[in-house]
C-alpha positions in Angstrom: -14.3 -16.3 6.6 -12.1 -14.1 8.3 -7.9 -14.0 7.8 -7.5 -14.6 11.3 -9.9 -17.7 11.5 -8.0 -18.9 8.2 -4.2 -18.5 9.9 -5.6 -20.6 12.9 -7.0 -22.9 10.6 -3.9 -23.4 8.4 -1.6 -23.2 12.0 -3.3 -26.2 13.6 -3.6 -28.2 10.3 0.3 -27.9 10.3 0.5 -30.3 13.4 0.0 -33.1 10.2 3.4 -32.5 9.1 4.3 -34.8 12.4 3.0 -37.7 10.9 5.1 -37.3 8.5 8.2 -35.6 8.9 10.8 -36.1 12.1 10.2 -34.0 14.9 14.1 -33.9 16.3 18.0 -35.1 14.5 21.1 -37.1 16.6 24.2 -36.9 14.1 27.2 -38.0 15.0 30.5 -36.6 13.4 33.8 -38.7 13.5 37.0 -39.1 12.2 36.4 -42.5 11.2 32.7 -42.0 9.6 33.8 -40.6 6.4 29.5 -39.7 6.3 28.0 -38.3 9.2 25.9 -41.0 11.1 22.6 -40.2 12.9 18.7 -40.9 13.3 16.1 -38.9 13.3 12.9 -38.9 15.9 9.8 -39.2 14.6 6.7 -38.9 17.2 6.5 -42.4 16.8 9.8 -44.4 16.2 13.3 -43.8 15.8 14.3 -43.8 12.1 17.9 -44.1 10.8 18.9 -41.0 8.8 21.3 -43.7 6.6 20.7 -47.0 6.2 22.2 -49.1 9.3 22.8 -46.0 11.3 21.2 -46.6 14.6 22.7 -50.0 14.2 26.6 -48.4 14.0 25.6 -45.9 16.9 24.6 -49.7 19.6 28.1 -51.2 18.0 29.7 -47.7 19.3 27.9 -47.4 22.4 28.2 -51.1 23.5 31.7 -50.8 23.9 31.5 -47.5 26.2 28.6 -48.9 27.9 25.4 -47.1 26.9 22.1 -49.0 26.3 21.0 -49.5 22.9 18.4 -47.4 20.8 15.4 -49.0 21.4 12.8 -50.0 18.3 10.3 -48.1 20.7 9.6 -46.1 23.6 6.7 -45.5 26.0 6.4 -41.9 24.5 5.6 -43.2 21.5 2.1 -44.3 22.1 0.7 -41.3 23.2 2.7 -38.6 21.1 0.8 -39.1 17.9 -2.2 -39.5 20.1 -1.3 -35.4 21.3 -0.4 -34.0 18.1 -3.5 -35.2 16.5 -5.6 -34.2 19.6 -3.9 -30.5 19.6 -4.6 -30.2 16.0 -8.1 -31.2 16.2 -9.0 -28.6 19.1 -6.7 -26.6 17.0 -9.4 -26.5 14.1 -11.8 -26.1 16.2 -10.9 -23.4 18.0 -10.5 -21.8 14.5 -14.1 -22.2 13.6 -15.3 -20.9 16.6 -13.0 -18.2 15.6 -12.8 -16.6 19.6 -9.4 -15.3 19.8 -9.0 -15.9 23.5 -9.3 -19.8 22.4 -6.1 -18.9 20.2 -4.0 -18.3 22.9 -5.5 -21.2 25.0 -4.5 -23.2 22.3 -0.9 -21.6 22.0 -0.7 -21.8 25.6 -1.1 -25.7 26.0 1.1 -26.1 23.0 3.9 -24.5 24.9 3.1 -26.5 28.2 3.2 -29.7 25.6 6.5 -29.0 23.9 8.3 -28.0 27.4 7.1 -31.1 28.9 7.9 -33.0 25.7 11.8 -31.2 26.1 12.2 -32.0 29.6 11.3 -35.7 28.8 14.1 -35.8 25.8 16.1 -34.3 28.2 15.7 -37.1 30.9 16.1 -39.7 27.9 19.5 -38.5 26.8 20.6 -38.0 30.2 19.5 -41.7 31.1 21.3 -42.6 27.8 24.4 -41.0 28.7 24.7 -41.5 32.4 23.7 -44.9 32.8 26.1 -47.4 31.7 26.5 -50.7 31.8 29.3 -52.2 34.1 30.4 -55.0 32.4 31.8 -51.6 29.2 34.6 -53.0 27.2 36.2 -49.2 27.9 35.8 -46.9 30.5 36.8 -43.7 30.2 37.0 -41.4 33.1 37.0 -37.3 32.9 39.6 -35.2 34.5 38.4 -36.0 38.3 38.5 -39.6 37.8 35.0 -39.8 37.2 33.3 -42.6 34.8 32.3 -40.0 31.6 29.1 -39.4 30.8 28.2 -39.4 27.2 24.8 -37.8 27.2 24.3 -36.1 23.7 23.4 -32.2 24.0 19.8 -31.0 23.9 20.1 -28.6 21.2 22.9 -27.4 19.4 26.6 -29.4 19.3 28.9 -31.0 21.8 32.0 -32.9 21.7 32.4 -36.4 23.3 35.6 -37.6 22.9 36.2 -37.7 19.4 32.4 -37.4 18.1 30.8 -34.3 17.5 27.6 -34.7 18.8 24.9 -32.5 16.9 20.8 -32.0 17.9 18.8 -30.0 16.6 15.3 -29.7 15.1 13.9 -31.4 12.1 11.1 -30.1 9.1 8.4 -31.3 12.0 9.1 -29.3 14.6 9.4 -26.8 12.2 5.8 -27.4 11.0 5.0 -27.0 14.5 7.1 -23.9 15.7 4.9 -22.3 12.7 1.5 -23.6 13.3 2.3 -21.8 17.1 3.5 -18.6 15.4 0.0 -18.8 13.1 -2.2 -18.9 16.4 -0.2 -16.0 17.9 -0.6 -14.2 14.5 -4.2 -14.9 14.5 -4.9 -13.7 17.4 -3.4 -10.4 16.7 -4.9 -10.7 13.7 -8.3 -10.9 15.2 -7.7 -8.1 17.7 -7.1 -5.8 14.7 -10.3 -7.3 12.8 -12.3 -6.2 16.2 -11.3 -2.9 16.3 -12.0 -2.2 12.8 -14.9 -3.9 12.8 -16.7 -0.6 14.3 -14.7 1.4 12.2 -15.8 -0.5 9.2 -19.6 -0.1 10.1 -18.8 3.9 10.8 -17.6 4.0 7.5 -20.5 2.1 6.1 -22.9 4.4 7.9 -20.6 7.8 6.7 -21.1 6.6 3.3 -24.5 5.6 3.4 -25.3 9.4 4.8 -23.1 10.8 2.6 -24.7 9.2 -0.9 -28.0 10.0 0.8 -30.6 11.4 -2.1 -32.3 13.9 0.5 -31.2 17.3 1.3 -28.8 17.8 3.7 -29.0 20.8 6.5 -27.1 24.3 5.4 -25.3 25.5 8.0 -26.0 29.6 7.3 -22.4 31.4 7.8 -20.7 28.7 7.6 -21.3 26.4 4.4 -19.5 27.9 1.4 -21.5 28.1 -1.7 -20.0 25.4 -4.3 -20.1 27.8 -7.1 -19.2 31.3 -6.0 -17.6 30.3 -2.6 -19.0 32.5 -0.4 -20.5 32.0 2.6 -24.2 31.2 2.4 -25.9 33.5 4.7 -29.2 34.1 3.3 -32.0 32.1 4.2 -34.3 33.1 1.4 -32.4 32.6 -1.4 -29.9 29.6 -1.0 -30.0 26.2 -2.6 -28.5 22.8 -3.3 -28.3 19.7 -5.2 -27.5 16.1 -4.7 -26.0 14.0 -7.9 -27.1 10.3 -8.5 -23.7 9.2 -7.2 -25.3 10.9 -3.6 -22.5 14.3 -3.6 -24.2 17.0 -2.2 -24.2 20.6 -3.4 -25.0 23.7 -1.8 -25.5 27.1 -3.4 -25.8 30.6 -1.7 -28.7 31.9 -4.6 -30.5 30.1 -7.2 -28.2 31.6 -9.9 -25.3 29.5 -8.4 -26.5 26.4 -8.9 -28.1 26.9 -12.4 -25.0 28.7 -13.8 -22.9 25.7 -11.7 -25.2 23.1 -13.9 -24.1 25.1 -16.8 -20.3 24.1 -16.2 -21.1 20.3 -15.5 -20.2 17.3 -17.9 -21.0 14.0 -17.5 -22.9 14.3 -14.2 -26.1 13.7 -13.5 -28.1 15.1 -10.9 -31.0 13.4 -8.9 -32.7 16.4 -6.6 -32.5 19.7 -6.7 -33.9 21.9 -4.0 -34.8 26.0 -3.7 -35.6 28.3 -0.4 -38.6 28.9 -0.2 -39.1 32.7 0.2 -42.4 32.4 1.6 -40.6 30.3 5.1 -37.0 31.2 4.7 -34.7 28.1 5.7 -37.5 25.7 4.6 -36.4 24.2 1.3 -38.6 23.1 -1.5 -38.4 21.0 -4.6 -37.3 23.3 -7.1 -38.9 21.5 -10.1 -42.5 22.0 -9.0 -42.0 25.7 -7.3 -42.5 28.6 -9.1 -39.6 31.5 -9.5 -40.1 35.4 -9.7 -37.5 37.7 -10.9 -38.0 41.2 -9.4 -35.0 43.9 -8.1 -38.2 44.3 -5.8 -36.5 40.9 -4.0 -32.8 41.4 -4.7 -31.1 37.8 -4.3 -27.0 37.7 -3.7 -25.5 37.3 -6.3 -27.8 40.0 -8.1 -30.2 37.8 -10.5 -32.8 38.4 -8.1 -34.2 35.2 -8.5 -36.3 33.9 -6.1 -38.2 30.5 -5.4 -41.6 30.0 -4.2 -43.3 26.8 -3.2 -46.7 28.4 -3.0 -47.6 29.8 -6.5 -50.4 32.0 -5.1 -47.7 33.5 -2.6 -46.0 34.2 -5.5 -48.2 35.5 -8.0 -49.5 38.2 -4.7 -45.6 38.9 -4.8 -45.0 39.6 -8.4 -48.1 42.1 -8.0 -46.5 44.0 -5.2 -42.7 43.9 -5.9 -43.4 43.4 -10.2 -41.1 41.6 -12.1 -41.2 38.0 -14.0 -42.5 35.1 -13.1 -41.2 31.8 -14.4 -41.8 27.9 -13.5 -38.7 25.1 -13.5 -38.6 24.6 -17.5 -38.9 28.6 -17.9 -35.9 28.6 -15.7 -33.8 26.2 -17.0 -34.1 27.9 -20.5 -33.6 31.2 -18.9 -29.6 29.3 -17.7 -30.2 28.1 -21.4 -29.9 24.5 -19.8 -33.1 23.0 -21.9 -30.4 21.4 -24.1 -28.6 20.0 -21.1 -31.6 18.6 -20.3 -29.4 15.3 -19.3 -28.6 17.1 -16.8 -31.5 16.5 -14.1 -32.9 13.4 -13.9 -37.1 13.2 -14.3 
């Protein structure tokens, strides 16, 4: 399974931690509180973060006025129902694994959480603006207006001598990450797209590359692996492949036999000679036969040249002299019979 699939997977799944964690913290700092008192807001209930702690913050607010915490709000109902909705379609837009669904998800999450802020936002202000009339004390601010005691939306505030604090809890946390994993996934799948061609370019580089056949010499411009010098005659050149699929190419015979020579621990699975008789044309160089004449001088002055028709080159050898030799002769002529290990059969 892909890494981006797997970060949408894991990002969604994070939506859990709401069931189980709060979502959102009230504390209240205060002279007299010795220990900071405050609740925490789950998606489903109000919770005190120490024991009696909503019930201290109704005995405060009753004598300013404010309504009490309730046990339970309307929001409650249908929260859990969200989360565990969002993190379904979350998963599931994970397997489909279509990044464009990433952001779709990441998109209603952020339409969810501002709506979800906008509604604690109306809740504190209800909390802090509406008070009862019958308050045991009324304070006013500097205009003479009744003071509100609303509790700040993120961050700290002072209300006369509290320090109100609200901030996010190990929930929303949870969930600020599983949206960071969607946007990472996404990003994350972008990059697996592109290199998705690249990969099967690659793929298809190597696969040429550690191709067993013989691969086209480009005369005047290929460099002979042994000697280095630009292969330019058509009629002499040759090349190798190795079992690992490297490719070899040699401007005369001589090259690649006295290159074999030098080799350790390589192996090499085809070998193939010009064949003098259709220069450019390569032939397998264990079956043809080889002449060695100064009649036919060769580049790098062995003089040995290749023949896939043996007739064609017995008719040679009668009109240019010299001697004549098959794949075996050859290899003992490079004294390679006891590097036989060499060439593969």
């Amino acid at each position: 399974m892909k890494t981006s699939k797997w970060m949408m997977l894991i990002g969604a799944s994070l939506l859990a931690g709401l069931f189980i964690w709060p979502l959102w913290n009230i504390t209240l700092e205060a002279p007299q509180y010795p220990d900071p008192i405050g609740m925490d807001i789950h998606i489903n209930r109000f919770e005190d973060m120490n024991p009696n702690d909503i019930q201290n913050i109704n005995i405060m607010n009753h004598y300013v006025g404010m309504k009490d915490i309730p046990e339970s709000i309307p929001e409650f109902r249908f929260f859990p129902i969200v989360a565990g909705s969002m993190m379904v379609l979350g998963m599931v837009f994970g397997l489909i694994g279509n990044r464009k669904l990433y952001l779709v998800w990441l998109g209603l999450m952020v339409i969810l959480g501002v709506l979800a802020f906008y509604d604690f936002y109306l809740w504190e202000y209800d909390y802090g603006h509406n008070l009862k009339e019958n308050a045991a004390i009324k304070f006013t601010d500097k205009d003479g207006q009744p003071m509100a005691y609303q509790p700040p939306l993120i961050g700290a505030k002072d209300i006369l001598n509290f320090k109100a604090i609200s901030m996010p809890r190990f929930g929303a946390y949870l969930m600020f990450g599983g949206m960071l994993l969607s946007l990472l996934a996404f990003f994350k799948s972008q990059k697996e797209e592109l290199l998705k061609p690249l990969t099967v370019s690659l793929m298809l580089f190597m696969l040429l590359s550690c191709s067993s056949d013989k691969q086209p010499i480009h005369y005047g411009q290929d460099a002979c692996a042994f000697c280095k010098m630009t292969i330019v005659d058509r009629s002499h050149a040759a090349q190798l492949v190795t079992d690992t699929g490297k490719n070899y190419k040699y401007d005369a015979v001589e090259c690649m036999m006295n290159d074999l020579k030098s080799w350790e621990g390589r192996r090499v699975r085809n070998l193939w000679v010009s064949d003098y008789g259709n220069p450019g044309q390569m032939t397998d160089a264990k079956s043809a036969g080889y002449l060695i004449s100064k009649g036919i001088p060769s580049p790098m002055g062995m003089n040995i040249t290749a023949f896939q028709s043996l007739p064609y080159r017995d008719k040679m050898q009668s009109e240019k002299s010299g001697r004549v030799l098959d794949w075996t002769h050859l290899q003992e002529e490079f004294e390679l019979n006891h590097n036989s290990h060499l060439v593969t059969q």
